[in-house]
MDAnalysis code that builds the backbone (N, CA, C; Angstrom):
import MDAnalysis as mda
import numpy as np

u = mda.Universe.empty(354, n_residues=118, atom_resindex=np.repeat(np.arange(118), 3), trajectory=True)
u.add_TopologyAttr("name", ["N", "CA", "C"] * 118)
u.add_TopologyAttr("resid", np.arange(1, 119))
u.add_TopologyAttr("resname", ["UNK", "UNK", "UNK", "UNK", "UNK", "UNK", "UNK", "UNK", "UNK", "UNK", "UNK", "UNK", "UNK", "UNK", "UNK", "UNK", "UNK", "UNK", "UNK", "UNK", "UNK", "UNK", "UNK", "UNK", "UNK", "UNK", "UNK", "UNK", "UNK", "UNK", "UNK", "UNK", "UNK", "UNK", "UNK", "UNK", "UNK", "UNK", "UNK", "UNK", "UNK", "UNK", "UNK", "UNK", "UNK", "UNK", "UNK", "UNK", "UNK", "UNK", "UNK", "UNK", "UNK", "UNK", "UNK", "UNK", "UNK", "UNK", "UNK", "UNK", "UNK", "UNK", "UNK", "UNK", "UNK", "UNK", "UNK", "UNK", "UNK", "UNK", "UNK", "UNK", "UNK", "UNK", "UNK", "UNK", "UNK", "UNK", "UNK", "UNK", "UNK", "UNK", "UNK", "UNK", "UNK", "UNK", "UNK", "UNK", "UNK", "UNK", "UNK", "UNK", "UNK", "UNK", "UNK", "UNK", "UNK", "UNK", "UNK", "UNK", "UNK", "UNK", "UNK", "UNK", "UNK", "UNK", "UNK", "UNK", "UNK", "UNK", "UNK", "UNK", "UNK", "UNK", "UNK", "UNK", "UNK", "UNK"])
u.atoms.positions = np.array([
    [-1.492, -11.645, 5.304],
    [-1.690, -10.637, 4.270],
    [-0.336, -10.005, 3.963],
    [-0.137, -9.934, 2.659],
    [1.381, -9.248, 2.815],
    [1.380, -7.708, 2.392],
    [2.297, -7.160, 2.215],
    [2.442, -6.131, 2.328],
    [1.994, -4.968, 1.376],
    [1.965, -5.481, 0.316],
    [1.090, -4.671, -0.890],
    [-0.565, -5.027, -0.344],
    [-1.148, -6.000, 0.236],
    [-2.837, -5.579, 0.120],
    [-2.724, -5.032, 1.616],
    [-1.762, -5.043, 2.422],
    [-2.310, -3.988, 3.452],
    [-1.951, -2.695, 3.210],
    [-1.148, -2.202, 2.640],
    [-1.242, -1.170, 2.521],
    [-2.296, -0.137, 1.477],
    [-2.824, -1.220, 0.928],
    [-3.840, -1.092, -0.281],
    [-4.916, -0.846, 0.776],
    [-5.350, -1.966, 1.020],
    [-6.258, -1.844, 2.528],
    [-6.204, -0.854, 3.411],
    [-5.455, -0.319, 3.871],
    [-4.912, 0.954, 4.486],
    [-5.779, 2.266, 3.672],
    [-5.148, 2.131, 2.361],
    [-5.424, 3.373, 1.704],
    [-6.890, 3.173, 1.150],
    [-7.098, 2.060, 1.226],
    [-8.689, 2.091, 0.518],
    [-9.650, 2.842, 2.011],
    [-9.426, 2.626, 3.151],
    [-10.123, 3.413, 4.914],
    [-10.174, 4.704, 4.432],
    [-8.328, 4.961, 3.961],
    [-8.475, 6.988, 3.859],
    [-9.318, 7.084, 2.798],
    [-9.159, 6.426, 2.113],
    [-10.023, 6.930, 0.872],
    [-11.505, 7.331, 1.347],
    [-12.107, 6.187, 2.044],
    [-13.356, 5.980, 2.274],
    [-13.477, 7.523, 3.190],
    [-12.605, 7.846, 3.772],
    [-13.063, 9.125, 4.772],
    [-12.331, 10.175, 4.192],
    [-11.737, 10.091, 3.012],
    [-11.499, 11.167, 2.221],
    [-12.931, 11.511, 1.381],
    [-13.748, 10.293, 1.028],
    [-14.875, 10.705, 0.245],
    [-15.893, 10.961, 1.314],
    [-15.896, 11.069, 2.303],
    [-16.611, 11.384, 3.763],
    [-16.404, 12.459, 3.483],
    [-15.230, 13.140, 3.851],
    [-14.817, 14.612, 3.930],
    [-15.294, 15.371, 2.868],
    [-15.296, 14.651, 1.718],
    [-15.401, 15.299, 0.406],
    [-16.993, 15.698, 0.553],
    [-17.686, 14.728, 0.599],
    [-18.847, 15.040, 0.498],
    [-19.743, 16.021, 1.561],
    [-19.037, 15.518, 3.503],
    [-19.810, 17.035, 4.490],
    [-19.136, 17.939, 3.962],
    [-17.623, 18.393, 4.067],
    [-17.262, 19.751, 4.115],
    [-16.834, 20.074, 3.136],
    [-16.572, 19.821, 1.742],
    [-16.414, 20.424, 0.722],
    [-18.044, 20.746, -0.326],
    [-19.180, 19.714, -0.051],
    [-20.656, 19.248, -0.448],
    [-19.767, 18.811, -2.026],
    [-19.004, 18.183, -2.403],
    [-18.254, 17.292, -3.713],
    [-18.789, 16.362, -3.982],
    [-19.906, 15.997, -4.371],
    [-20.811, 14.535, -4.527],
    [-20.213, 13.693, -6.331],
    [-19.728, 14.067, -7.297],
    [-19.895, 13.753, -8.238],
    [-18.195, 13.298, -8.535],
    [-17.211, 13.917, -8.253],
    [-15.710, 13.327, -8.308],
    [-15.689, 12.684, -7.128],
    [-16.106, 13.082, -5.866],
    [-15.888, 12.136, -4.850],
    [-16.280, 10.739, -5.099],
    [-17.444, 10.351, -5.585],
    [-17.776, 8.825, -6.026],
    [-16.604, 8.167, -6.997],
    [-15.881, 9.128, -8.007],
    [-15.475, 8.734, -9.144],
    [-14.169, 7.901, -7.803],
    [-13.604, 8.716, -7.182],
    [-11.884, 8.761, -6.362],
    [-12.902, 7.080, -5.311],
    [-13.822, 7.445, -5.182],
    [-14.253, 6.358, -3.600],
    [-14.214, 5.053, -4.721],
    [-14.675, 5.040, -5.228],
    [-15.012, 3.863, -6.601],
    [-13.631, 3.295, -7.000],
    [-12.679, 4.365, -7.484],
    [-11.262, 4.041, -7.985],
    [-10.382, 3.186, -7.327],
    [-10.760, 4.441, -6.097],
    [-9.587, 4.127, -4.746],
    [-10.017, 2.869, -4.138],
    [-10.900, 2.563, -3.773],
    [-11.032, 1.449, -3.175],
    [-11.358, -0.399, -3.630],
    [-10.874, 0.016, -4.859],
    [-10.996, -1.223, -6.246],
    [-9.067, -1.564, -6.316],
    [-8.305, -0.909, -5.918],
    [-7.172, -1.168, -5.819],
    [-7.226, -2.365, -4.817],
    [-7.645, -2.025, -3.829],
    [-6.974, -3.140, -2.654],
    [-8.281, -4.623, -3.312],
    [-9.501, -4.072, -3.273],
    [-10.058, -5.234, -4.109],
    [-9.632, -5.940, -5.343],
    [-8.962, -5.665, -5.961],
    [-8.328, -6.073, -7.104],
    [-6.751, -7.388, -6.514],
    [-6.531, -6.253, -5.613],
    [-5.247, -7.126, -5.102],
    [-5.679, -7.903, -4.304],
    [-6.703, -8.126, -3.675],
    [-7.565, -9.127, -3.097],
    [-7.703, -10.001, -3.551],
    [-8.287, -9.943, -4.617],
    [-8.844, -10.934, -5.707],
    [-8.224, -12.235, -6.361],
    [-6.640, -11.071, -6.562],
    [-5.475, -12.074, -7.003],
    [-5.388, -13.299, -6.466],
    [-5.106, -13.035, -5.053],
    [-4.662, -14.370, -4.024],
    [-5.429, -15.439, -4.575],
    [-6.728, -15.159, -4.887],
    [-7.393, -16.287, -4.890],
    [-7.543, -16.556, -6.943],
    [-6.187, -15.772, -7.685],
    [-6.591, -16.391, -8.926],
    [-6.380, -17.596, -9.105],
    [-6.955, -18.206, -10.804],
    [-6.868, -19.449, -10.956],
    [-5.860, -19.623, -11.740],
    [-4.825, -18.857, -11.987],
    [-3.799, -19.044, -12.896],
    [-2.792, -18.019, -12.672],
    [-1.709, -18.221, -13.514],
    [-0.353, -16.759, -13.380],
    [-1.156, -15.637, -13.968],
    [-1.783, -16.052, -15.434],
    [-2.005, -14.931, -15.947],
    [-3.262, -14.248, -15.694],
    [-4.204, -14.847, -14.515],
    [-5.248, -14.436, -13.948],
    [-4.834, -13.526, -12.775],
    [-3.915, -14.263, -12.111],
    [-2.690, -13.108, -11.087],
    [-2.497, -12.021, -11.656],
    [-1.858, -12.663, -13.077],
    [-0.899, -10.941, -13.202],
    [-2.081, -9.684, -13.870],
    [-3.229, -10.573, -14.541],
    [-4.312, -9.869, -14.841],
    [-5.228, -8.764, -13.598],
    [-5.401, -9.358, -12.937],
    [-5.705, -8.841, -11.515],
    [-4.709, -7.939, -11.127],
    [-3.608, -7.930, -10.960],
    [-2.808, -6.498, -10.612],
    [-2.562, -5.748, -11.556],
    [-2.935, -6.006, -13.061],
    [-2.710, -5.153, -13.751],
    [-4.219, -4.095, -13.571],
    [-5.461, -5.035, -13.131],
    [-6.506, -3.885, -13.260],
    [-5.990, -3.430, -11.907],
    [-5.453, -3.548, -10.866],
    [-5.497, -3.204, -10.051],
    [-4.314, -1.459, -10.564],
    [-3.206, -1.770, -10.945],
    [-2.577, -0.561, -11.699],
    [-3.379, 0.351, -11.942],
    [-3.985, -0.118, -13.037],
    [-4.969, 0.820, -13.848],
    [-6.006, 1.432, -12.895],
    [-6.424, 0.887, -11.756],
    [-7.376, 1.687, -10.808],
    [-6.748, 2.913, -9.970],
    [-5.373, 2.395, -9.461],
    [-4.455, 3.207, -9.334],
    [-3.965, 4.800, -9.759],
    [-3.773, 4.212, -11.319],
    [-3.503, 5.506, -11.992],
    [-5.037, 6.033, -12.255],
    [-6.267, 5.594, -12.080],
    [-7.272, 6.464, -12.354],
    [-7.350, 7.330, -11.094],
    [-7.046, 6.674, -9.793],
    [-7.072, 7.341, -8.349],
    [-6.357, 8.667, -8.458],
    [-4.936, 8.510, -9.341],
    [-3.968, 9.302, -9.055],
    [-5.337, 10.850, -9.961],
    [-5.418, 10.266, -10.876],
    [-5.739, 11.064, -11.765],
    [-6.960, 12.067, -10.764],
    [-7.263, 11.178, -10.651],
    [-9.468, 12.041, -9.766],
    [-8.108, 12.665, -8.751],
    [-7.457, 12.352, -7.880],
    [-6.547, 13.531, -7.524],
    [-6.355, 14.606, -7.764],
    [-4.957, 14.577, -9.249],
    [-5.137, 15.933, -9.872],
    [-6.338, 16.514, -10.404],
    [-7.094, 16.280, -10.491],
    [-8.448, 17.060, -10.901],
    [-9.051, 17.771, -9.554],
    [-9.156, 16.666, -8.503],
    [-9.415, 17.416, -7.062],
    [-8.716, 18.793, -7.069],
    [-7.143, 18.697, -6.880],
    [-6.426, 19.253, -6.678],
    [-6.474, 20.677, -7.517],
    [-6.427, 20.486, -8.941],
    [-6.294, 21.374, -10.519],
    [-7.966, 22.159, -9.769],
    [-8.225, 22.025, -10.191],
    [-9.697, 22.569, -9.459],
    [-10.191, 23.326, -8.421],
    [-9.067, 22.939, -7.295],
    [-8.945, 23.918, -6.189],
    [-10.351, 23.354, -5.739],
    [-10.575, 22.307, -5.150],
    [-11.800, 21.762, -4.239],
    [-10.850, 21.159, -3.617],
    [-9.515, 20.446, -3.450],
    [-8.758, 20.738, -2.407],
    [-7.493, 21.147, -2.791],
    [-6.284, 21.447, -1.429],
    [-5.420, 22.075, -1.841],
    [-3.979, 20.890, -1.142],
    [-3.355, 21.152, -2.159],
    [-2.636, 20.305, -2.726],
    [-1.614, 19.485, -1.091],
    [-1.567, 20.459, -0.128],
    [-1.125, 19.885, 1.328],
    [-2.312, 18.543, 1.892],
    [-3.559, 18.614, 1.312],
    [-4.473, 17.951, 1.810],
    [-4.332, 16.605, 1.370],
    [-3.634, 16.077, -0.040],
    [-3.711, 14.823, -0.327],
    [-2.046, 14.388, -0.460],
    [-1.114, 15.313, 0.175],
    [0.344, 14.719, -0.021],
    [0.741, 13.410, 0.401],
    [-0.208, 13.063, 1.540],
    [0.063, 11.882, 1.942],
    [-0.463, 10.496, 1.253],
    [-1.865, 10.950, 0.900],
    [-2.676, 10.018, -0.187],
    [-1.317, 9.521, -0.964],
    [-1.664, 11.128, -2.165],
    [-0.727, 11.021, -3.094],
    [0.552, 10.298, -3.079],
    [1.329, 10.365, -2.142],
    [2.950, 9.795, -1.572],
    [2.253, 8.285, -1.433],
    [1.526, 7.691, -0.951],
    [1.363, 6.401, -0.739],
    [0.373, 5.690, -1.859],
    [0.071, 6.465, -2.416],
    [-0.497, 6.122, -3.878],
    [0.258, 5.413, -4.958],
    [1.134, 6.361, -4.753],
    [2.742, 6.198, -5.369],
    [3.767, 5.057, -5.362],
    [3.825, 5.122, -4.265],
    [4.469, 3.609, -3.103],
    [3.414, 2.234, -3.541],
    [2.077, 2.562, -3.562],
    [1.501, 1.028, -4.593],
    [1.704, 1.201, -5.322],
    [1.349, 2.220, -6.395],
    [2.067, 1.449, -8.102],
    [3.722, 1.325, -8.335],
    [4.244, 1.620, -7.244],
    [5.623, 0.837, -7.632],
    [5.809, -0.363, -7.467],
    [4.529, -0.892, -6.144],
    [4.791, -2.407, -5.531],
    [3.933, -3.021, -6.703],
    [2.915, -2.605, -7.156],
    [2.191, -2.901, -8.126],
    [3.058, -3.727, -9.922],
    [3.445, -2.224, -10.026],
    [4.244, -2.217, -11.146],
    [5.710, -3.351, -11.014],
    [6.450, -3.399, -10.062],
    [7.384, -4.414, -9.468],
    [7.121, -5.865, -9.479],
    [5.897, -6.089, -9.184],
    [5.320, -7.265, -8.750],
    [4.583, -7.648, -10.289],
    [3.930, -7.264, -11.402],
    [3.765, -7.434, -12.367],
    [5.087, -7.909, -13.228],
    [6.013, -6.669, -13.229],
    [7.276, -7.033, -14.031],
    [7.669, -8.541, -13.159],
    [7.728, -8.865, -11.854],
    [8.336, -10.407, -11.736],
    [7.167, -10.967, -12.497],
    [5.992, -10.906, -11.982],
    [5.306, -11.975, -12.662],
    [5.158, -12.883, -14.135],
    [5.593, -11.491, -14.841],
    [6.357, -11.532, -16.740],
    [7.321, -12.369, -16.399],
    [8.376, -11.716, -16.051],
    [9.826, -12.225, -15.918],
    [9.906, -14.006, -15.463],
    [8.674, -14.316, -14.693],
    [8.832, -15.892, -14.175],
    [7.911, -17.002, -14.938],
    [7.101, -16.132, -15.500],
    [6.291, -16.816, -16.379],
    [6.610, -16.835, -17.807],
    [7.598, -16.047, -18.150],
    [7.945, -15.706, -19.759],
    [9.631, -15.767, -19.899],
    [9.949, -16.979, -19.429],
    [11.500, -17.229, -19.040],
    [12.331, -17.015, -20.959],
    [13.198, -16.392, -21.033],
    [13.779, -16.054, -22.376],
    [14.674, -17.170, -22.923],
])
């Protein structure tokens, strides 16, 4: 497994016991599904890839995988903007959230770049 789906994998666990948390001790039932749903479609997405049937089925697959990403980031700031949690509680999420869509975003731009030679 390399290093973008474990760490995807990684963050899809916190997620899962971030929407744990969300739901005993905050009682958050309705954004928590939105973030558990988001968050954990990233590492499935990058899952998925390995086994596409083409480049542009690859690069298709990490691009939804992006886009799940930035919806994660987003159900974040809304957590956060909202004050149902406070902003020390997801720095680490957030910081490694971050760290995939760069590997994300990185790994798309080669995929252009090797498939769309100028």
């Amino acid at each position: 497994m390399g290093v973008l789906a474990e760490k995807s994998l990684d963050f899809a666990v916190r997620i899962v016991k971030f929407y744990k948390y969300l739901c005993d001790e905050k009682k958050e039932y309705v954004l928590s599904k939105q973030i558990l749903r988001s968050g954990t479609s990233i590492g499935a997405n990058i899952r998925e890839s390995k086994n596409a049937q083409s480049s542009a089925d690859f690069t298709s697959k990490l691009n939804i995988a992006l886009k799940e990403a930035d919806e994660t980031e987003y159900w974040l700031e809304v957590l956060t903007k909202s004050e149902i949690i406070n902003p020390p509680q997801v720095e680490k999420l957030t910081a490694d959230l971050k760290e995939i869509i760069a590997m994300l975003v990185s790994s798309i731009k080669t995929c252009k770049e090797n498939h769309n030679p100028r």
